[in-house]
N, C-alpha and C positions, 0 to 999 in steps of 0.2 A: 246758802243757795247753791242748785247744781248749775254749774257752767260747763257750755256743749262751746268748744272752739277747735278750730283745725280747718283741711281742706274744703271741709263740708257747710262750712259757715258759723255761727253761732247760733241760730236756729229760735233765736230772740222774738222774729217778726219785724225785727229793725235793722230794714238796708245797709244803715250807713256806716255798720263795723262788722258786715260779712267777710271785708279782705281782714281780718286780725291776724297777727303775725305771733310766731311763738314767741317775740318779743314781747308783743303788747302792743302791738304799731298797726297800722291801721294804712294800708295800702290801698292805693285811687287805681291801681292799674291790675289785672290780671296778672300778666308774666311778670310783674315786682311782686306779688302776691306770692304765686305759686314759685317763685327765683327762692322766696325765704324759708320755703317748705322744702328745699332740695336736701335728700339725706347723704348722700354720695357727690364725690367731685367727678366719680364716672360720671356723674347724667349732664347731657347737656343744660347750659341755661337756655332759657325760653325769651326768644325775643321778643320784640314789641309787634310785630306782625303774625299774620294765621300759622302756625305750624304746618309743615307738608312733610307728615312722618314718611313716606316713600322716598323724600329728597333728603331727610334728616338721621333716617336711618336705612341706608342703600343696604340693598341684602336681604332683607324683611319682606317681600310683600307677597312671596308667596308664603311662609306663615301665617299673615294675617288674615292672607285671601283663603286659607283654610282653616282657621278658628271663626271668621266671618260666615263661612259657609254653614255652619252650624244652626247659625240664627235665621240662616232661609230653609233651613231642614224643617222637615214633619213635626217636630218636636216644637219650631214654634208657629206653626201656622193654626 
């Protein structure tokens, strides 16, 4: 049988082991979820509250305010 597991979920139709872990473990939380999928010790861990990447990665927002800009361009209106 093909099995779909990772960030994207398992793809089952069945809620309650979308958090799967590359272990096999079965995470209740988001950022415990996505913590076990981290490939690098560069990347932050992900707390238990909302992310604010402008506050988590100071430096960035005029970058993103210009790949963002894209998606309000012609192309996708």
């Amino acid at each position: 049988a093909r099995q779909v597991r990772g960030l994207c979920g398992t793809y089952n139709w069945d809620g309650r082991d979308e958090f799967t872990t590359p272990a096999g473990d079965v995470e209740t939380g988001v950022a415990a979820f996505v913590n076990r999928y981290r490939a690098s010790g560069d990347c932050p861990l992900l707390g238990p509250g909302p992310l604010e990447p402008c506050d988590a990665f100071a430096g960035r927002r005029e970058l993103a305010e210009a790949a963002c800009a894209v998606l309000h361009g012609p192309a996708f209106q």
